[in-house]
Biopython code that builds the backbone (N, CA, C, O; Angstrom):
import numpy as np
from Bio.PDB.StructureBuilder import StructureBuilder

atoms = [
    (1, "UNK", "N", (35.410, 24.961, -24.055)),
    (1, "UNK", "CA", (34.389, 24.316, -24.856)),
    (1, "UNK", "C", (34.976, 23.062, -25.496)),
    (1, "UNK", "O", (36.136, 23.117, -25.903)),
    (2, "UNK", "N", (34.067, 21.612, -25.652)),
    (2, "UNK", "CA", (34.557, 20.765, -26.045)),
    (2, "UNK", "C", (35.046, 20.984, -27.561)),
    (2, "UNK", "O", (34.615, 22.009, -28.088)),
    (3, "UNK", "N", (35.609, 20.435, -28.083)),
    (3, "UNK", "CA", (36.242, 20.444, -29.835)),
    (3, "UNK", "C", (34.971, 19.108, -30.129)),
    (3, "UNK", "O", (34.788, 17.989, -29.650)),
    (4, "UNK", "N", (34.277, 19.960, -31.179)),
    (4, "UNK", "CA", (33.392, 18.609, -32.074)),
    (4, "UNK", "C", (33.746, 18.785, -33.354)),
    (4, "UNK", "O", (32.940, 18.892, -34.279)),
    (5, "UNK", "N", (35.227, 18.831, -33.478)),
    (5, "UNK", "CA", (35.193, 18.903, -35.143)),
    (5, "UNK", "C", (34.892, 17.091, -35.270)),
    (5, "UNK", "O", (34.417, 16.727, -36.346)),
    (6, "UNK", "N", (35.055, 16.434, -34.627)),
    (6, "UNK", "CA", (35.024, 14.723, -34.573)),
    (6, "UNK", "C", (33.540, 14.359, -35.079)),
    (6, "UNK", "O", (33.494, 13.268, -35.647)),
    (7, "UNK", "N", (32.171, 15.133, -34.977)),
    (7, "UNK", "CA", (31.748, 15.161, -34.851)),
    (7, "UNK", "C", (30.236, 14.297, -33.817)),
    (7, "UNK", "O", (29.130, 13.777, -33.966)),
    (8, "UNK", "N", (31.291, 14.678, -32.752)),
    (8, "UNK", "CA", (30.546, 13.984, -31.283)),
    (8, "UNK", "C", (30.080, 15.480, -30.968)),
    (8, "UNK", "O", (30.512, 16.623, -31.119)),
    (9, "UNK", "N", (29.091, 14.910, -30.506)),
    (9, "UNK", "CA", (28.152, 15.884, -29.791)),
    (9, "UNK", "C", (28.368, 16.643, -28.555)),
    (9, "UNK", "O", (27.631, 15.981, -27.823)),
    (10, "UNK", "N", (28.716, 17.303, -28.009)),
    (10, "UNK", "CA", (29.037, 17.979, -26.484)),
    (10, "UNK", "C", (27.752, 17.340, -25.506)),
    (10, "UNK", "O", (27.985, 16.996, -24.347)),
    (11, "UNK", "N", (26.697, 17.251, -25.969)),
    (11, "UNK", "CA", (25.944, 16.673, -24.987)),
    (11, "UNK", "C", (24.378, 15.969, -25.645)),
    (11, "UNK", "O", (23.502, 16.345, -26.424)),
    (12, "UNK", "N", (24.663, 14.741, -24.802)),
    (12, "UNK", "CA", (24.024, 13.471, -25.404)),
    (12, "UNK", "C", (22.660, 13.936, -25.487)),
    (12, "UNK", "O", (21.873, 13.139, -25.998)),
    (13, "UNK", "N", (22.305, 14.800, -25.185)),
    (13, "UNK", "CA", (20.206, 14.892, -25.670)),
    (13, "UNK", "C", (20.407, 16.133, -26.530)),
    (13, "UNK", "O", (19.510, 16.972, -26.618)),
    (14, "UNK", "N", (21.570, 16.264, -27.165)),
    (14, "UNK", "CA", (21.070, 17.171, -28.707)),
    (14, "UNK", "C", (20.069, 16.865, -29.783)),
    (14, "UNK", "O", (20.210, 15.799, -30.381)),
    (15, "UNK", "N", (19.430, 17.376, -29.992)),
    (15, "UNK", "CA", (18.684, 16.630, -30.948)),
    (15, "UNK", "C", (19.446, 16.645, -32.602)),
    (15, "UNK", "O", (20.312, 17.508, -32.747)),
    (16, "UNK", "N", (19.143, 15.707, -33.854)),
    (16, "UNK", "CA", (19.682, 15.029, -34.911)),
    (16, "UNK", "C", (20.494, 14.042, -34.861)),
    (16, "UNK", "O", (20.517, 13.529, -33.742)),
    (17, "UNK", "N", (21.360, 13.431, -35.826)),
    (17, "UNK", "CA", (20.988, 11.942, -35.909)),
    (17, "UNK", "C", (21.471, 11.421, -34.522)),
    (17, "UNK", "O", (20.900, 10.358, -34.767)),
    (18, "UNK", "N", (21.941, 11.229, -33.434)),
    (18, "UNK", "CA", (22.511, 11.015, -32.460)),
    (18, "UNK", "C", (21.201, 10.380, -31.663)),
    (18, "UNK", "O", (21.120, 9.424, -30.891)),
    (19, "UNK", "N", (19.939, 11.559, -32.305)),
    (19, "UNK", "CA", (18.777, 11.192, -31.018)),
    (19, "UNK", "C", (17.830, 10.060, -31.951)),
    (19, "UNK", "O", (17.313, 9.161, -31.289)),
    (20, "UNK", "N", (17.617, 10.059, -33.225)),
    (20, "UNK", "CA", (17.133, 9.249, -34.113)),
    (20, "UNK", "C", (17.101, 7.913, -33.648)),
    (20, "UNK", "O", (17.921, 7.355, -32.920)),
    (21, "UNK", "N", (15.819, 7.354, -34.267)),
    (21, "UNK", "CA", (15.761, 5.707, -33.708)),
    (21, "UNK", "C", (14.517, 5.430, -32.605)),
    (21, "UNK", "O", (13.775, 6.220, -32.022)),
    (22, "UNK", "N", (14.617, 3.926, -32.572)),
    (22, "UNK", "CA", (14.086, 3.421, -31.257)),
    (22, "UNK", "C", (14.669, 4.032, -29.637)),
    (22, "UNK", "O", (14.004, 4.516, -28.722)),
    (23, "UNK", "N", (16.025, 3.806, -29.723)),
    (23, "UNK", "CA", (16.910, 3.679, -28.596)),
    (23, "UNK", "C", (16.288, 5.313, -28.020)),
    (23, "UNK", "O", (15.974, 5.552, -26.854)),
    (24, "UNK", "N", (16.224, 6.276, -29.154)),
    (24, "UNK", "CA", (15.956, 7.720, -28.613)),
    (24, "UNK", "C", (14.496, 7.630, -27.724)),
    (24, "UNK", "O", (14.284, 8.178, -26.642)),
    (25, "UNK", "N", (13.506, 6.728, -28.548)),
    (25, "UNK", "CA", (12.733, 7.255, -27.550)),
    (25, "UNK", "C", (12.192, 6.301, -26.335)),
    (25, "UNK", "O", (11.007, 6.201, -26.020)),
    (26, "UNK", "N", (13.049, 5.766, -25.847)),
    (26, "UNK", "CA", (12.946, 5.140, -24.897)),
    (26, "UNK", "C", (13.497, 6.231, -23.423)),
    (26, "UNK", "O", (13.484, 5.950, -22.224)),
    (27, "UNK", "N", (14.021, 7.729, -24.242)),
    (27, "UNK", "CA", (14.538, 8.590, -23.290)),
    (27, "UNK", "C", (13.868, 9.749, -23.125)),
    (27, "UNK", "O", (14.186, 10.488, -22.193)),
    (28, "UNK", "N", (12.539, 10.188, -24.254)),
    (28, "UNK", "CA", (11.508, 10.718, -24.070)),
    (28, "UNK", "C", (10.981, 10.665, -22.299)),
    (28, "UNK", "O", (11.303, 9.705, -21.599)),
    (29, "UNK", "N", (10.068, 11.943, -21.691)),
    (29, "UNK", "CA", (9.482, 11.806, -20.739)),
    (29, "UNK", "C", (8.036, 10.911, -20.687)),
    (29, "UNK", "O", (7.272, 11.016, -21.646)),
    (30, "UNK", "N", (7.777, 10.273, -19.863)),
    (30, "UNK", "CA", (6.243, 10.100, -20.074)),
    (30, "UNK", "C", (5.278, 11.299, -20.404)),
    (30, "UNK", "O", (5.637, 12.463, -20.229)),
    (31, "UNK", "N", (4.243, 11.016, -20.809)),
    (31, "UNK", "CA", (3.642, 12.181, -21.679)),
    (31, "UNK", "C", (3.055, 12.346, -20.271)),
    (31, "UNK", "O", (3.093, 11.560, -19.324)),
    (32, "UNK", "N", (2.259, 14.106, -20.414)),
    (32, "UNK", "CA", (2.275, 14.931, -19.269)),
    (32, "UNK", "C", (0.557, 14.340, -19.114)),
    (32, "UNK", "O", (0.204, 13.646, -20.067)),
    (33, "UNK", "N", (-0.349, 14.530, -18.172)),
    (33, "UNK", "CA", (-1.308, 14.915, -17.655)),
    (33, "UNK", "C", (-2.121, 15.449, -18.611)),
    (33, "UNK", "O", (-3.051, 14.910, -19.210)),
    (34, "UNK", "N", (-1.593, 16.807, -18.722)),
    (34, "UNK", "CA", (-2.496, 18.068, -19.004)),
    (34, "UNK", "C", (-1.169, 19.087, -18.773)),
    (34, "UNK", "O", (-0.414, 19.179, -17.805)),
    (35, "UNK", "N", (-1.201, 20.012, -20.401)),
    (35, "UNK", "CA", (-0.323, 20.653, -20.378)),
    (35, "UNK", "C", (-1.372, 22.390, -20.477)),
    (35, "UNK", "O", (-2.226, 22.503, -21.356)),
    (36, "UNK", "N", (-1.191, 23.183, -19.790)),
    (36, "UNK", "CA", (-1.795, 24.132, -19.449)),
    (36, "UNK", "C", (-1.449, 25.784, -19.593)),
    (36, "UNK", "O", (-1.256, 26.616, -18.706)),
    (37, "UNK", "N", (-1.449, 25.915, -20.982)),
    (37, "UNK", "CA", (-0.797, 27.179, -21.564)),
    (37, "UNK", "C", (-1.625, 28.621, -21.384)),
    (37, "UNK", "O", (-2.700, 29.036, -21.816)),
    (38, "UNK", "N", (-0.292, 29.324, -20.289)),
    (38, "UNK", "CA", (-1.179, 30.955, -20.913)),
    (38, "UNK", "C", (-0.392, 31.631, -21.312)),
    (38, "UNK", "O", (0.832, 31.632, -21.180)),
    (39, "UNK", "N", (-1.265, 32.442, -21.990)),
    (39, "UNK", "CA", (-0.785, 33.320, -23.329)),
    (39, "UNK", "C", (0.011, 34.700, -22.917)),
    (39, "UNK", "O", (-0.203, 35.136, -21.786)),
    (40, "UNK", "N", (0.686, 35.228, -23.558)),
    (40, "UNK", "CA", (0.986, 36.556, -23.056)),
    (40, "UNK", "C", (-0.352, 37.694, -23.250)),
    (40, "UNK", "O", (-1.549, 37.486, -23.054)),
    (41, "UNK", "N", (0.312, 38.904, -23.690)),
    (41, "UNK", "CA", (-0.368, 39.702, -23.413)),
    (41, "UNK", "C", (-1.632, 40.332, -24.344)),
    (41, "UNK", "O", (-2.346, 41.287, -24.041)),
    (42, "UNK", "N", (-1.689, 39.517, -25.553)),
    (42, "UNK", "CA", (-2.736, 39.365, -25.956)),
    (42, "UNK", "C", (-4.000, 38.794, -25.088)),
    (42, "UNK", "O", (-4.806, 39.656, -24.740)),
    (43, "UNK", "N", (-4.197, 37.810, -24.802)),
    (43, "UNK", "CA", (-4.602, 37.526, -23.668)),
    (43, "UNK", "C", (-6.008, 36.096, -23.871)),
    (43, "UNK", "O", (-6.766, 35.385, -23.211)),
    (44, "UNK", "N", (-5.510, 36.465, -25.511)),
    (44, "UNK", "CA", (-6.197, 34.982, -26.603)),
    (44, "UNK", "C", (-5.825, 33.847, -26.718)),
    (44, "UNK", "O", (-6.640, 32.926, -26.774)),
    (45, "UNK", "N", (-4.602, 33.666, -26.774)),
    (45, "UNK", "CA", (-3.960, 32.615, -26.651)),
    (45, "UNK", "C", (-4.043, 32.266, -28.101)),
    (45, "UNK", "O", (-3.221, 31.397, -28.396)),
    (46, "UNK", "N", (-4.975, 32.782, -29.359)),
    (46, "UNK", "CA", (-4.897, 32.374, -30.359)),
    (46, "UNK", "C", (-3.539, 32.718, -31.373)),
    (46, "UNK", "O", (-3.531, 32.458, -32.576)),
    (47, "UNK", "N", (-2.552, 33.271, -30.730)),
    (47, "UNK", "CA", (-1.319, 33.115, -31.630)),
    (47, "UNK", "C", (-0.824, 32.268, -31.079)),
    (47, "UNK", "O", (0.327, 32.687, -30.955)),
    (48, "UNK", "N", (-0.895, 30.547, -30.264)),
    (48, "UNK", "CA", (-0.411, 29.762, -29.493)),
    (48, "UNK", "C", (-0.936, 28.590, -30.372)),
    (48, "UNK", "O", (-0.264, 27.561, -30.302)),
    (49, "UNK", "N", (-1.938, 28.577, -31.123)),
    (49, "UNK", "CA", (-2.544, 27.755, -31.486)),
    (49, "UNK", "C", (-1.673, 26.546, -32.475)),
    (49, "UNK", "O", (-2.007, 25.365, -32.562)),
    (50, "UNK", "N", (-0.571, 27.143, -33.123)),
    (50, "UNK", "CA", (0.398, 25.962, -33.922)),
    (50, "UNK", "C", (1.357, 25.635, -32.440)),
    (50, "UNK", "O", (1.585, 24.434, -32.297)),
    (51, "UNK", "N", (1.707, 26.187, -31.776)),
    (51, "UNK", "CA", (2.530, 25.953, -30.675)),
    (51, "UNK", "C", (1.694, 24.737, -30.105)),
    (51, "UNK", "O", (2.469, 23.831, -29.798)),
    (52, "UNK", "N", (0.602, 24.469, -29.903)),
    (52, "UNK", "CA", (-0.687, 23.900, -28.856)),
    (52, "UNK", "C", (-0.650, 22.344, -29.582)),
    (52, "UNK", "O", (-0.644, 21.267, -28.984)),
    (53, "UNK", "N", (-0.624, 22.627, -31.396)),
    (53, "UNK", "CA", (-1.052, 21.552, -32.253)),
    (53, "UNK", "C", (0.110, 20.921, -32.112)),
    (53, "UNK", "O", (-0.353, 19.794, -32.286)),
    (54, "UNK", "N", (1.309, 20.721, -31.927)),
    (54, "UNK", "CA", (2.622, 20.522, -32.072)),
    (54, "UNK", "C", (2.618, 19.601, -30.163)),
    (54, "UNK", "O", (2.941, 18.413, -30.186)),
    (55, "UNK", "N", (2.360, 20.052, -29.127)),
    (55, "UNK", "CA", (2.928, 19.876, -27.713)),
    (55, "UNK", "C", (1.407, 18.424, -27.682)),
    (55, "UNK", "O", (1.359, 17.378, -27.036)),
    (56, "UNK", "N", (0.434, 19.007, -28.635)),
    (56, "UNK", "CA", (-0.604, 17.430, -28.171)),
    (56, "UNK", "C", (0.067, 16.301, -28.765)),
    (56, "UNK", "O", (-0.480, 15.201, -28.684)),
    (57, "UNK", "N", (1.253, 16.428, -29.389)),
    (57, "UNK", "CA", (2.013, 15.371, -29.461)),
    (57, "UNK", "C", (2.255, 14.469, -27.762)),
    (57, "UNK", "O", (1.811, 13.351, -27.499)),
    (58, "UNK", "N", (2.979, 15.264, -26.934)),
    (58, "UNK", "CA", (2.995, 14.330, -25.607)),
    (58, "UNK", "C", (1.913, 14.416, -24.357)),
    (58, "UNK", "O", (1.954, 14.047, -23.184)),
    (59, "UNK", "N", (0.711, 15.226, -25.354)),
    (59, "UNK", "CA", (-0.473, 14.929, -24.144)),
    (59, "UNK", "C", (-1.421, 16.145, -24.364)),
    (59, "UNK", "O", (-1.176, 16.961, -25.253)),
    (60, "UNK", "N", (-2.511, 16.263, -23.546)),
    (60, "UNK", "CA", (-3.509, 17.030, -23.664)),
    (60, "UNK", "C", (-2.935, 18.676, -23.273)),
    (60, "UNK", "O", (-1.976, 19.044, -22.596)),
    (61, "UNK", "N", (-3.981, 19.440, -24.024)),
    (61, "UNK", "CA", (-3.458, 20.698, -23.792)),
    (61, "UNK", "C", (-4.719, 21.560, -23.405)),
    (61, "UNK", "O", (-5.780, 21.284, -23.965)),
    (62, "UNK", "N", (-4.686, 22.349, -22.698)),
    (62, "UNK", "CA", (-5.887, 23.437, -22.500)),
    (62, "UNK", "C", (-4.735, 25.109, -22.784)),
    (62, "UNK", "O", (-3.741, 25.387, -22.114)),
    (63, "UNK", "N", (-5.239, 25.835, -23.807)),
    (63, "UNK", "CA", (-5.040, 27.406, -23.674)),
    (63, "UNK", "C", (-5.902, 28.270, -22.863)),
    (63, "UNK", "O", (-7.037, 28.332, -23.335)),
    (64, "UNK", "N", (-5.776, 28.775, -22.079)),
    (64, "UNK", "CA", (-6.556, 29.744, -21.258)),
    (64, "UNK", "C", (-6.575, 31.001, -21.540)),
    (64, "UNK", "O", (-5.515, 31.614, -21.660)),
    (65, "UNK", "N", (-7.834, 31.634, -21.704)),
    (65, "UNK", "CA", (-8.059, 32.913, -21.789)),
    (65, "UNK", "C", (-8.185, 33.935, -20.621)),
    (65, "UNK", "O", (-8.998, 33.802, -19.706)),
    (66, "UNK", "N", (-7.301, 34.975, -20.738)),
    (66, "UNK", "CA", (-7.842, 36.151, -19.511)),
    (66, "UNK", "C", (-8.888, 36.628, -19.853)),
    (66, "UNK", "O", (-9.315, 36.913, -20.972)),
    (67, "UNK", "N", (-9.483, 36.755, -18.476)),
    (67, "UNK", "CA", (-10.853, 37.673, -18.468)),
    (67, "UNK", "C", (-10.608, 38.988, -19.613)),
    (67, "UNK", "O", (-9.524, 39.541, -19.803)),
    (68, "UNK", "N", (-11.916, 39.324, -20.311)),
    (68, "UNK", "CA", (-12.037, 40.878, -20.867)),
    (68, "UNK", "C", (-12.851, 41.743, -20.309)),
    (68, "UNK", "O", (-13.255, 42.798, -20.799)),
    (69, "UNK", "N", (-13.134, 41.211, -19.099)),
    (69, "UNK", "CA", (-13.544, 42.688, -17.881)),
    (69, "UNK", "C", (-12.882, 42.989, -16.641)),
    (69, "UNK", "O", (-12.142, 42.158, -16.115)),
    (70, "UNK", "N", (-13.038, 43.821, -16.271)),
    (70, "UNK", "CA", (-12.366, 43.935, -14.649)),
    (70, "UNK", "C", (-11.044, 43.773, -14.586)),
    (70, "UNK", "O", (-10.399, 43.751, -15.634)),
    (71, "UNK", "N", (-10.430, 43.634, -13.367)),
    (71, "UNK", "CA", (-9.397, 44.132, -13.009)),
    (71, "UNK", "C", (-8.441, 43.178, -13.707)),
    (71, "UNK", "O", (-8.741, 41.993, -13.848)),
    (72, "UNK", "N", (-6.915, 43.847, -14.290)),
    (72, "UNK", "CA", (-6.051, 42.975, -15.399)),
    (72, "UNK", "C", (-5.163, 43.026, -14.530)),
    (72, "UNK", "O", (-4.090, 42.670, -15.016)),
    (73, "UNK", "N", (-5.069, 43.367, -13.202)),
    (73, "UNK", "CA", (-3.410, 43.250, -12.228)),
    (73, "UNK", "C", (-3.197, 41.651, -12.070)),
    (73, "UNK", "O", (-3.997, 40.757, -12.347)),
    (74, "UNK", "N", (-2.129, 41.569, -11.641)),
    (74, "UNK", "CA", (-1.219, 39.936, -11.849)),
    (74, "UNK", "C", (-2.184, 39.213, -10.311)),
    (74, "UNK", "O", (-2.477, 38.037, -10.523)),
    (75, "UNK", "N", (-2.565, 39.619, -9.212)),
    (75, "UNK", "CA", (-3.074, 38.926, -8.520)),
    (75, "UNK", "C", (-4.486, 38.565, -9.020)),
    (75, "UNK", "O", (-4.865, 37.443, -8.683)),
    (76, "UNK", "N", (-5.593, 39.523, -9.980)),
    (76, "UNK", "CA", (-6.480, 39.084, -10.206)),
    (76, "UNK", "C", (-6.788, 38.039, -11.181)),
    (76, "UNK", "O", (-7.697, 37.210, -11.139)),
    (77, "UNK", "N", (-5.602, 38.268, -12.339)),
    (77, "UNK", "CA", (-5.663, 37.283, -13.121)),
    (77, "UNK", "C", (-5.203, 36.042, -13.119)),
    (77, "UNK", "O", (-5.320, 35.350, -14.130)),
    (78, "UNK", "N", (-4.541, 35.514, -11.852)),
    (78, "UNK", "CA", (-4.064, 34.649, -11.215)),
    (78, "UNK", "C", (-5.280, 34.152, -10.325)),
    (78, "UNK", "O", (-5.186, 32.926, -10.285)),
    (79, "UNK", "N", (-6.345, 34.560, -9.618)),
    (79, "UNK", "CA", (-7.348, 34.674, -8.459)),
    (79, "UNK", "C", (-7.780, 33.583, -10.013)),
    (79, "UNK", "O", (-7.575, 32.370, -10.050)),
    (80, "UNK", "N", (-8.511, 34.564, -11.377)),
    (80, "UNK", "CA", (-9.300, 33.970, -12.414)),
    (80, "UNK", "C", (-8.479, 32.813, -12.844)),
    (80, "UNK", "O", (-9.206, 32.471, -13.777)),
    (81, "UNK", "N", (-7.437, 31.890, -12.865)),
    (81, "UNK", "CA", (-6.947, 31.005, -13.239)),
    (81, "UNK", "C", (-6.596, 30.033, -12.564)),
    (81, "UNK", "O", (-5.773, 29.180, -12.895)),
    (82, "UNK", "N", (-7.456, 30.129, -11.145)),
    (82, "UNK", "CA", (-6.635, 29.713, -10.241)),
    (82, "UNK", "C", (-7.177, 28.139, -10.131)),
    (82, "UNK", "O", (-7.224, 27.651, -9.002)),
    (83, "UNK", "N", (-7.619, 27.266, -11.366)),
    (83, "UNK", "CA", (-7.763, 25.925, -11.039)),
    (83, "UNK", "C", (-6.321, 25.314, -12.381)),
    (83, "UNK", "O", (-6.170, 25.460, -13.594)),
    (84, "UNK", "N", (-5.612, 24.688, -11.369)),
    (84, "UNK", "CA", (-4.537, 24.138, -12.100)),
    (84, "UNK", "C", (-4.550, 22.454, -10.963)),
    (84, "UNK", "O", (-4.760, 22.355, -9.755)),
    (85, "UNK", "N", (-4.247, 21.414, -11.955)),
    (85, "UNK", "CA", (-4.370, 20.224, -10.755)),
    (85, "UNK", "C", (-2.574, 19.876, -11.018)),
    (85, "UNK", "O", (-1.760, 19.990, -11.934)),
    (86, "UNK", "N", (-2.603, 19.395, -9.581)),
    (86, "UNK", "CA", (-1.447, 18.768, -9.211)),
    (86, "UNK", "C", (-0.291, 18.103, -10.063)),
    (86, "UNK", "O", (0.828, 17.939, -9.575)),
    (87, "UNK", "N", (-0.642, 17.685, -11.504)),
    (87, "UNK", "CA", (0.059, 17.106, -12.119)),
    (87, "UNK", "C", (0.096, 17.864, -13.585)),
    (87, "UNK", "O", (0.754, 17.655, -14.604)),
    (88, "UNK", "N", (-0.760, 18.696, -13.283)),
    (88, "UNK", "CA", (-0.269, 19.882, -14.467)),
    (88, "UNK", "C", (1.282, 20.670, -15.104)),
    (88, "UNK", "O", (2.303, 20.899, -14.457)),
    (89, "UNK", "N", (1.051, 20.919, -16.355)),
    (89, "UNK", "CA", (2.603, 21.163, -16.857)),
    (89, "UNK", "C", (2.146, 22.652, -16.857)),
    (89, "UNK", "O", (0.979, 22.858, -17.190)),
    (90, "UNK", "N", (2.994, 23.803, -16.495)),
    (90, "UNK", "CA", (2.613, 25.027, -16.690)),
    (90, "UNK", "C", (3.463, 25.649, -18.156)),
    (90, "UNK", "O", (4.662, 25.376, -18.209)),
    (91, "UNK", "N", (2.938, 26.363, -19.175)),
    (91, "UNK", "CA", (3.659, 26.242, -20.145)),
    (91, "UNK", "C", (3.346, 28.119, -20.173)),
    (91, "UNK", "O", (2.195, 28.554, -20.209)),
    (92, "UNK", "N", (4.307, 28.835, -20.154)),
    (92, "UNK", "CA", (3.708, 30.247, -20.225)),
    (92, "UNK", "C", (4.221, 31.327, -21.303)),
    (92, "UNK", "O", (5.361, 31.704, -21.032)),
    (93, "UNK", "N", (3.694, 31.902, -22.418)),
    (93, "UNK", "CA", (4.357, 33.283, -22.922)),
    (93, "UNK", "C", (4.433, 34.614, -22.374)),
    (93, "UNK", "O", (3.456, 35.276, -22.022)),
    (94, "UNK", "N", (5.896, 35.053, -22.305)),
    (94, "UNK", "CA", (6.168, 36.176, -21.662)),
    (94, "UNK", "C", (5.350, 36.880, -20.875)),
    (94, "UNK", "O", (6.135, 37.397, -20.081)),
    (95, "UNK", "N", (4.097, 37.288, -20.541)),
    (95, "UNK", "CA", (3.447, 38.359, -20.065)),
    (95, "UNK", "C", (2.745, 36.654, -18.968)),
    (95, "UNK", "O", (2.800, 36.869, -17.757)),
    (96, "UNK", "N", (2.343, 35.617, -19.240)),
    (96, "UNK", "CA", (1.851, 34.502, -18.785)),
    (96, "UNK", "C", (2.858, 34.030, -17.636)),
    (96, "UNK", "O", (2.586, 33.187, -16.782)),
    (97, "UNK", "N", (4.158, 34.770, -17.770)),
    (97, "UNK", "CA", (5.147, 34.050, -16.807)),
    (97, "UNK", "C", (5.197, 34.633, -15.383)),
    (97, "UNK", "O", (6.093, 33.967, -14.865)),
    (98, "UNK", "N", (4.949, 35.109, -14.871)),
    (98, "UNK", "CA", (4.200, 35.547, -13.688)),
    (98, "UNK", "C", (3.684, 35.009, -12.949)),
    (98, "UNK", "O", (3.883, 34.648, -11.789)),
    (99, "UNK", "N", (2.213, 34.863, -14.375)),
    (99, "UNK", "CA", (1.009, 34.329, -13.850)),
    (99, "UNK", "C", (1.648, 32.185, -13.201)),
    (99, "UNK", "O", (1.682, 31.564, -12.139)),
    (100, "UNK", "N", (1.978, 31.924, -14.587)),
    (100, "UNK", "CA", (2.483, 30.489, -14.417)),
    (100, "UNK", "C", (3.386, 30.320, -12.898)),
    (100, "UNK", "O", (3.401, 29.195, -12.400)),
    (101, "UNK", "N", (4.247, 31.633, -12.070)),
    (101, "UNK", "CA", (4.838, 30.979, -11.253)),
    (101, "UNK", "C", (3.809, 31.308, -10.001)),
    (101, "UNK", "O", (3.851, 30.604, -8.992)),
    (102, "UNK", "N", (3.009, 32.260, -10.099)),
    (102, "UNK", "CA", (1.827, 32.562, -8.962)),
    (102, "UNK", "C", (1.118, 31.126, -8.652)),
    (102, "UNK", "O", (0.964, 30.681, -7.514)),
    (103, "UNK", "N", (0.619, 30.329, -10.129)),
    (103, "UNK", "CA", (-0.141, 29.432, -9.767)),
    (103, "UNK", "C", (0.555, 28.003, -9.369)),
    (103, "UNK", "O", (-0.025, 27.105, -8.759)),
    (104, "UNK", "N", (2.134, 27.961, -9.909)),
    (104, "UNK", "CA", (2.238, 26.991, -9.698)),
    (104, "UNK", "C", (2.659, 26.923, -7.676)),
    (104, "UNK", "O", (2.737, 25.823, -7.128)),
    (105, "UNK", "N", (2.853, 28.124, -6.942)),
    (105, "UNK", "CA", (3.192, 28.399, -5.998)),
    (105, "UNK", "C", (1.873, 28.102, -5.034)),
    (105, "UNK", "O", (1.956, 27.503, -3.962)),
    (106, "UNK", "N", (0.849, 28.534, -5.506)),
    (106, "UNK", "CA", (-0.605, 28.369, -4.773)),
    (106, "UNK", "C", (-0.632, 26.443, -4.651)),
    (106, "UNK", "O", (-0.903, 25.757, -3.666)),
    (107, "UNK", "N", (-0.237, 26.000, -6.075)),
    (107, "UNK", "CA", (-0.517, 24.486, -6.351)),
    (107, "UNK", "C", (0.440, 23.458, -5.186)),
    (107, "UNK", "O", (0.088, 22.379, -4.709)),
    (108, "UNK", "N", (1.394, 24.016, -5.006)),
    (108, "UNK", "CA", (2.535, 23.636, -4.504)),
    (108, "UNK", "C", (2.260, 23.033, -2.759)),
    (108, "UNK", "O", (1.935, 23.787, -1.841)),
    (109, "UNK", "N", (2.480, 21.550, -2.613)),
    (109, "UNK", "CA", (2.492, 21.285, -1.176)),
    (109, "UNK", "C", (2.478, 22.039, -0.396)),
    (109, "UNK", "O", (2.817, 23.063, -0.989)),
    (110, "UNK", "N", (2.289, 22.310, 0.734)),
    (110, "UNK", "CA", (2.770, 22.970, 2.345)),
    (110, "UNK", "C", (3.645, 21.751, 2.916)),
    (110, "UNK", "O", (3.511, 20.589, 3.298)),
    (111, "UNK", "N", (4.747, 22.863, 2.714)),
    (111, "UNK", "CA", (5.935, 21.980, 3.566)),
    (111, "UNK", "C", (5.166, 21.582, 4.972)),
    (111, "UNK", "O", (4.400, 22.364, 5.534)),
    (112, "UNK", "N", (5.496, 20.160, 5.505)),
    (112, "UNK", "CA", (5.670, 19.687, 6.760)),
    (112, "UNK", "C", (7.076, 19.770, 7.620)),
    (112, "UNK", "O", (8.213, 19.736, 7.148)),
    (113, "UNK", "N", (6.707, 19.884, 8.983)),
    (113, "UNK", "CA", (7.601, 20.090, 9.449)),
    (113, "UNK", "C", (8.122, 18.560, 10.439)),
    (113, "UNK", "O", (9.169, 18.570, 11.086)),
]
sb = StructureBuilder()
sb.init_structure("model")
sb.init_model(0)
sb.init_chain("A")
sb.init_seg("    ")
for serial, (resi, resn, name, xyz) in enumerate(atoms, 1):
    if name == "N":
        sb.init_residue(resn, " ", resi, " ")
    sb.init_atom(name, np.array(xyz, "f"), 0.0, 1.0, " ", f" {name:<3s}", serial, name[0])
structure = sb.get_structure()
């Protein structure tokens, strides 16, 4: 491990004063599309809601709700979510992480050969 008693940073995108300033955010990402959060296993997404107010900082956000009828297995609730566009950010809590890699896999090119 590096020694920071110097107090240099081990690695340049730590955040505090190092990232402070203009210069920092010229290293920010461009802000996303549409950032597209599902919830864990509540299935409200309303304990996401300070998480949601905080991320429309770098762009739009949609929380998605699971269905409250019918079938709750990981292919159906993936089938019910299944519009995500191409330039979407998938953002998921624990029980959502599944779902987030099902859809981003459906979203995903077909390799050419």
């Amino acid at each position: 491990m590096k020694d920071t008693s110097s107090g240099e940073r081990p690695f340049p995108d730590q955040s505090g004063p190092a990232m402070r300033g203009p210069a920092s955010r010229s290293r920010l990402p461009a802000p996303a599309r549409r950032f597209v959060v599902l919830p864990g296993l509540d299935g409200t997404g309303l304990l996401l809601q300070p998480f949601a107010a905080a991320l429309r900082a770098l762009g739009d956000v949609e929380i998605r709700r699971y269905p409250t009828q019918g079938p709750q297995d990981y292919a159906s609730l993936t089938a019910a979510m299944a519009t995500v566009g191409a330039g979407d950010v998938l953002v998921a809590e624990s029980f959502g992480g599944p779902l987030a890699i099902a859809l981003a896999a459906r979203a995903a090119p077909a390799p050419r050969a």
